[in-house]
C-alpha beads as a LAMMPS data file, in Angstrom:
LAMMPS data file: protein, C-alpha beads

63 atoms
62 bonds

1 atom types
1 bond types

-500.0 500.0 xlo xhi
-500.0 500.0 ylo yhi
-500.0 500.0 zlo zhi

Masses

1 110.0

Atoms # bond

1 1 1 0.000 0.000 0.000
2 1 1 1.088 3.446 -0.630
3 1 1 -0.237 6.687 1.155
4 1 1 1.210 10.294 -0.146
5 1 1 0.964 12.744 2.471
6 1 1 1.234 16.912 2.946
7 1 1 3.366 17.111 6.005
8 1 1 1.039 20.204 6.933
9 1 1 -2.044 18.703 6.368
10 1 1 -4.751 20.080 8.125
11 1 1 -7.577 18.739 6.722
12 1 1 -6.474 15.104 6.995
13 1 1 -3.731 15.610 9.993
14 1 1 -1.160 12.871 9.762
15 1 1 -0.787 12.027 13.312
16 1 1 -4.881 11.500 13.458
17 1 1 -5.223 9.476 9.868
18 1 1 -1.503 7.952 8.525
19 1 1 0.140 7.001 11.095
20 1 1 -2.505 4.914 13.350
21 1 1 -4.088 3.644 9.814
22 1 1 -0.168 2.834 9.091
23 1 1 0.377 1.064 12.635
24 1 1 -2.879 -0.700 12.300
25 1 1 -1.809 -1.774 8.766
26 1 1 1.725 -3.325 9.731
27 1 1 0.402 -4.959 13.241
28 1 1 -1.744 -7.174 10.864
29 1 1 1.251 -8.073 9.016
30 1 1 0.933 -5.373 5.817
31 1 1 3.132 -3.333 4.088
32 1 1 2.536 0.076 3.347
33 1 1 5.069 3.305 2.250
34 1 1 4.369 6.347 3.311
35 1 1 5.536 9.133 0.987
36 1 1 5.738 12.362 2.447
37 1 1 5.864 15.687 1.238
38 1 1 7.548 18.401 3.445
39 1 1 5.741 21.760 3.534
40 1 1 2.664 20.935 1.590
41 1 1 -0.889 20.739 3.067
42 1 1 -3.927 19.142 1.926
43 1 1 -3.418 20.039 -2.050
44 1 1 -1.957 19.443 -4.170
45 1 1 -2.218 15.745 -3.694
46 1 1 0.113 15.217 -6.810
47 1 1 4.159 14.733 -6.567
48 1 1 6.353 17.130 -8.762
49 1 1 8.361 14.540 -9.808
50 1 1 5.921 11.154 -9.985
51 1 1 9.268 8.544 -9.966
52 1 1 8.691 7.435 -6.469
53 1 1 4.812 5.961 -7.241
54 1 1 5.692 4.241 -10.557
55 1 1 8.705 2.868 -8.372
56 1 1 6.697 1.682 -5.722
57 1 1 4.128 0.125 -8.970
58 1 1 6.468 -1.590 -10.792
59 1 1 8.629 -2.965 -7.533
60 1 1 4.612 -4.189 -6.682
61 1 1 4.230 -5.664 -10.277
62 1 1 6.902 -7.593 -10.014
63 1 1 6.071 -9.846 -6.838

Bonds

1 1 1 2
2 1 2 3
3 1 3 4
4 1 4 5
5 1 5 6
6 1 6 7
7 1 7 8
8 1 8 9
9 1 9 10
10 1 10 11
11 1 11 12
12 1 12 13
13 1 13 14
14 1 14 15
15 1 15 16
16 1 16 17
17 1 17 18
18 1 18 19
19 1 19 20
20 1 20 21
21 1 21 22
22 1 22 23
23 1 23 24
24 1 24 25
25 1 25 26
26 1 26 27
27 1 27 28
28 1 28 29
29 1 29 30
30 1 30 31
31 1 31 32
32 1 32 33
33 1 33 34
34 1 34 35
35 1 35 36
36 1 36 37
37 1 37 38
38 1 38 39
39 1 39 40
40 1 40 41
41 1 41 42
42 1 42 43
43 1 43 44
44 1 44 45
45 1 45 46
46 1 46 47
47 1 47 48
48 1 48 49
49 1 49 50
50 1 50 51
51 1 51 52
52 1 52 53
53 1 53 54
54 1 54 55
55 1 55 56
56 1 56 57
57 1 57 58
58 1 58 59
59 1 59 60
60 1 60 61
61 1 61 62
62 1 62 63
């Protein structure tokens, strides 16, 4: 699983949604990468440079 983040989210605060849904997610024995990006709230919910998610696709593809 994969979960892109604004570090300065306020709509969807990290420490309230990511990171328990995260914890929750590896205690029952998933995976999931959390991407974040530094300064950036709510929107845009896009990466300037979109290497990292077809990364984290193919790498998936391949299993």
């Amino acid at each position: 699983m994969l979960h892109v983040v604004g570090d300065k989210d306020d709509v969807v605060p990290i420490a309230e949604n990511t990171l328990p849904f995260a914890e929750e997610i590896r205690r029952a024995g998933g995976h999931i990468e959390i991407i974040h990006k530094p300064e950036v709230g709510h929107h845009p919910h896009c990466l300037v440079d979109p290497s990292p998610i077809i990364d984290f696709i193919l790498k998936a593809n391949s299993k």
